[in-house]
N, C-alpha and C positions, 0 to 999 in steps of 0.2 A: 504494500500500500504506500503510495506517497500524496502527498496533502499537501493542498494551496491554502493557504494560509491568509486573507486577504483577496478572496477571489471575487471576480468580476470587473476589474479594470483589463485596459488594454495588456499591460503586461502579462497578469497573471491567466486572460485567457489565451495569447497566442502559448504562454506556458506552458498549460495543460495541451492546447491541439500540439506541442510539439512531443511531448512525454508520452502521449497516447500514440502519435506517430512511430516515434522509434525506440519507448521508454518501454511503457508498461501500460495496460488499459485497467488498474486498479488504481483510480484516481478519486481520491474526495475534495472536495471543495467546501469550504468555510469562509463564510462570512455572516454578517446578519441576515442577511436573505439572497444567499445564493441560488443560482440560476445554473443549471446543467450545460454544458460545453458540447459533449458527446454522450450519445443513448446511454453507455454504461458509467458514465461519471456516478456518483454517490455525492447526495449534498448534506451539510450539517449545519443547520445554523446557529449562530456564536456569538458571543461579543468577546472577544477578545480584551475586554479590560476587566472582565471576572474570571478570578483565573480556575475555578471550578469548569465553569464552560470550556476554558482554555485545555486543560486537563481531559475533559474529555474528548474533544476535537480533535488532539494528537494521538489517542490511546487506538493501538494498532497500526501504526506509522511506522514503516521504514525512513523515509524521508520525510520534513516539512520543508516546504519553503514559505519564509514569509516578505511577503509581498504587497502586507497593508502601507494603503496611500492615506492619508488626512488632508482633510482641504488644507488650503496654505494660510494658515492661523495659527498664528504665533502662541497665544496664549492656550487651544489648542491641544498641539504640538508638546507645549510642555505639561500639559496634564495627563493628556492617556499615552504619547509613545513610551514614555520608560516604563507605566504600568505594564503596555504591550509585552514588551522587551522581555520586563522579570516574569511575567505567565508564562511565556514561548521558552522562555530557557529551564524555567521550573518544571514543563512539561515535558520536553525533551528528554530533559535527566533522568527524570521518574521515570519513562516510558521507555529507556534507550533509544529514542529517536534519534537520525540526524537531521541538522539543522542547515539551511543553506538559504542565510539572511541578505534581501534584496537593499543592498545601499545606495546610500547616493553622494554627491561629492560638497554638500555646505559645510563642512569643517572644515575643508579644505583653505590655503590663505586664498585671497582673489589677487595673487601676483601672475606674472607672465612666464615663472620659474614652472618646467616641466614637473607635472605629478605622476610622479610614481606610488607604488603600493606602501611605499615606504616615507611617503611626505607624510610632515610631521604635521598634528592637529589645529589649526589657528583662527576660528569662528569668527566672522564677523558680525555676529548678529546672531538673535534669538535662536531664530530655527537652526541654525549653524552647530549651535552649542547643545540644544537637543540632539542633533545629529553625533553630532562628537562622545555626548555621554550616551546612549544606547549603545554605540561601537564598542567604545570602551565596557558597556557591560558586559557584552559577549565576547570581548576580545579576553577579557578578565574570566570568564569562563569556560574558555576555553585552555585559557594555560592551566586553573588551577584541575584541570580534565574533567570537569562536570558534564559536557558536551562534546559529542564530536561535530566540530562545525567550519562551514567557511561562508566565507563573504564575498559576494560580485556587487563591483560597484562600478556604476555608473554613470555618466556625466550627463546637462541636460537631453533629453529627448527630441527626437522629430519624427513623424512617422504616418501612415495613413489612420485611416479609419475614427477610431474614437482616439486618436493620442492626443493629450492634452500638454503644452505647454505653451511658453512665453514663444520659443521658435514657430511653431506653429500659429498659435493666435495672434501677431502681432505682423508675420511675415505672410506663408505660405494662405495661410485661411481670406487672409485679404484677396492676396490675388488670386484664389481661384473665387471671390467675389466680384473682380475685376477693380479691387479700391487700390488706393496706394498704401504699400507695404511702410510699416512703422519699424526702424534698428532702434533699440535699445544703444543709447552714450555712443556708441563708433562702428561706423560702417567697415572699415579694416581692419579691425583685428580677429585676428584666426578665432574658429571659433570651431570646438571640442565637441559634435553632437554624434547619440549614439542615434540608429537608428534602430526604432522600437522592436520591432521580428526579431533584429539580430541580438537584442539583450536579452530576451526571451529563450532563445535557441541556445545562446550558448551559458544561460543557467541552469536549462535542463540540461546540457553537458555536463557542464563542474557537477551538479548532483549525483551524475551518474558514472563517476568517474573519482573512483576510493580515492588514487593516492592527491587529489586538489584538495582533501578534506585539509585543515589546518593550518588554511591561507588565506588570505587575503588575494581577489584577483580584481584586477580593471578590466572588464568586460568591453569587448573589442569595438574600437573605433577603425573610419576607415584613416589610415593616417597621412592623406592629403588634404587638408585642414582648410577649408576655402572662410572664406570672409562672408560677413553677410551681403556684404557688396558682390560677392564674385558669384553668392547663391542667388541674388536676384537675377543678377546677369542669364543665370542658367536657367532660372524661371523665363524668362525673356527667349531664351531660343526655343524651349520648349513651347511653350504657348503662340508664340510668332506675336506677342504682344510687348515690346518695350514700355519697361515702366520705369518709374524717379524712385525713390523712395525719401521717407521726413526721418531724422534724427534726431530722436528724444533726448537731450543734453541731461547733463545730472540735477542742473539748475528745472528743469521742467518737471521731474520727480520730488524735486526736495520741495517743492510750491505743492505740487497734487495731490501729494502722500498726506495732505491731512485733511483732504477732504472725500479723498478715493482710495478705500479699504485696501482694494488689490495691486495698486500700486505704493498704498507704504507696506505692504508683508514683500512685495519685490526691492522694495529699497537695499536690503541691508545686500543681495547680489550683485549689486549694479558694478564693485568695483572687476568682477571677473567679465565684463563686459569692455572694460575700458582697455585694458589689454589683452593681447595674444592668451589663451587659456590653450593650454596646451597638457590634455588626457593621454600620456602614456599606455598602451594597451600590449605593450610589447612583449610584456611575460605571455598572456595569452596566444597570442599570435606564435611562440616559439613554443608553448606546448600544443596547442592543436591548429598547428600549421594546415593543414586541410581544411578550417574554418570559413566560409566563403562570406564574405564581409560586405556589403552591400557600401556602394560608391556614391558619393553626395548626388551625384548627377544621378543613376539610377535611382537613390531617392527622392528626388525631384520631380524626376518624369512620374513615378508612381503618386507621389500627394497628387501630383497637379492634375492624373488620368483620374484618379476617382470622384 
C-alpha cells in the first residue's frame, strides 16, 4: 500500500496516475474529502491536524507521501503545518511506514548563489520559516532513526491543467487570455521552475527506489534556465501573437501588500525574483540519468495548447 497524503491537488494527482502506472495499483488517498484518481484507488478521509485520524490514515502503508498544500496564509501556515509535520512522523514511526515529504524551496536565502541540497536555511519571511522548521523536524527524525524518510524539493511550479502558481497566474494564464502578461521585480533574471508532471514522476521514483531513502533530493529542473522575458518571447512564437509585458517593481508591492491579501503573503519572495535563482537539480539528474525532463519550451507549447 502507498498513500497520498494531501491528495487532490495537481501534484498529488499526476502522483498517484504515475504510481498506478508503473508503481503499484494499491493506492489510498487522504485528504478531507478525497476524490478517487483510478477505479481501484481507496479513499480515507482525514484531517490531518488530529493526529488520531492521522494514525489511522497511515496504518497499513508501505509508503506515505505527503503532499499537503495550505492556501498561502501566513498565519495559516504556522498553525496546522508543524501540527501536520508531528502527526505524519508520529504515524510513520508507529506504523513502520516510509515517509517521502513533498518540499519546497522558502527557506531557502533569495540570493542569486546556486542551491544545492546542501544550502544552508535562511527565511525571509513567515512562511519561509514554517518551511524551515517542519524540514528541520523531519530532518531531526530522521537522524535520530525514528523514520525512514526523504525529501524532494522543489522550486516554484509551472504547469498545465489545474497548476497553480504566481508563474502561471501572473504570466502564462494571461496570455492564453490574450491580456498582457505581469513579471514579478525583473524580466531577466533566470528563473528556476519545475514543471508540474515532472515533480510528480520523479517523487514517485525517489519512493520507489530504497537506496534515495535518507536524502534530501532537488527534484529535476530543466537546467537551461530562461528569463521571464525569454519565456514570453516563447509564448510569442508559439501563439504567432507578440506581446509586451508590465513589470511589477518592488515599490508597486510594498504600496499593495496592504491592501491586497495575496500580494502581501507574496511579499516576503519577491527578493528571489530580483535575481538569477538558480535550483540545482544535478544530484538527481546523475542518479536517474534516464529521467526525461521536460524543456521550458515544451512546456510552453503544452500550457498554451490546452
Amino acid at each position: 500500500m502507498q498513500t497520498v497524503l494531501g491528495a487532490g491537488g495537481p501534484i498529488a494527482d499526476e502522483l498517484v496516475n504515475e504510481l498506478h502506472r508503473n508503481h503499484t495499483k494499491d493506492i489510498r488517498l487522504v485528504s478531507r474529502k478525497p476524490s478517487r484518481v483510478n477505479d481501484t484507488d481507496e479513499v480515507v478521509p482525514a484531517d490531518l491536524t488530529d493526529a488520531d485520524a492521522t494514525s489511522r490514515a497511515v496504518a497499513g502503508s508501505d509508503i506515505a507521501y505527503l503532499t499537503v498544500g495550505l492556501p498561502l496564509d501566513s498565519e495559516l501556515w504556522e498553525r496546522q503545518f508543524p501540527v501536520i509535520m508531528r502527526n505524519v512522523i508520529d504515524a510513520c514511526a508507529t506504523h513502520g511506514t516510509k515517509l517521502v515529504f513533498f518540499d519546497n524551496t522558502y527557506m531557502y536565502p533569495g540570493t542569486p548563489t546556486p542551491q544545492t541540497e546542501s544550502t544552508a536555511f535562511a527565511p525571509g519571511g513567515r512562511k519561509g520559516r514554517v518551511r524551515a522548521r517542519i524540514t528541520t523536524m523531519l530532518l531531526e527524525a530522521m537522524r535520530e532513526g525514528r523514520v525512514e524518510a526523504l525529501i524532494g524539493r522543489a522550486p516554484e511550479f509551472y504547469g498545465p491543467g489545474r497548476t497553480t502558481s504566481y508563474t502561471n497566474s501572473l504570466v502564462f494564464d494571461r496570455i492564453k487570455a490574450d491580456k498582457r502578461p505581469f513579471v514579478p521585480v525583473d524580466a531577466h533574471a533566470k528563473r528556476s521552475l519545475i514543471w508540474t508532471p515532472d515533480a510528480s514522476r520523479a517523487l514517485a521514483l525517489l519512493g520507489n527506489t530504497p537506496d534515495a531513502y535518507g536524502q534530501t533530493w532537488h527534484l529535476p529542473v530543466d537546467p537551461d534556465r530562461k528569463s521571464y522575458a525569454q519565456l514570453i518571447e516563447i509564448a510569442g512564437e508559439v501563439t504567432g501573437r507578440r506581446t509586451g509585458y508590465t513589470v511589477l517593481p518592488m515599490l508597486a508591492f510594498r504600496l499593495a501588500r496592504r491592501f491586497v491579501k495575496p500580494l502581501d503573503e507574496m511579499y516576503e519572495l519577491l527578493a528571489r525574483y530580483r535575481d538569477d535563482n538558480i535550483f540545482d537539480s544535478a544530484k538527481f539528474a546523475a542518479r536517474f540519468p534516464g529521467f526525461p525532463v521536460t524543456s521550458y519550451r515544451e512546456g510552453v507549447e503544452r500550457i498554451l495548447a490546452g
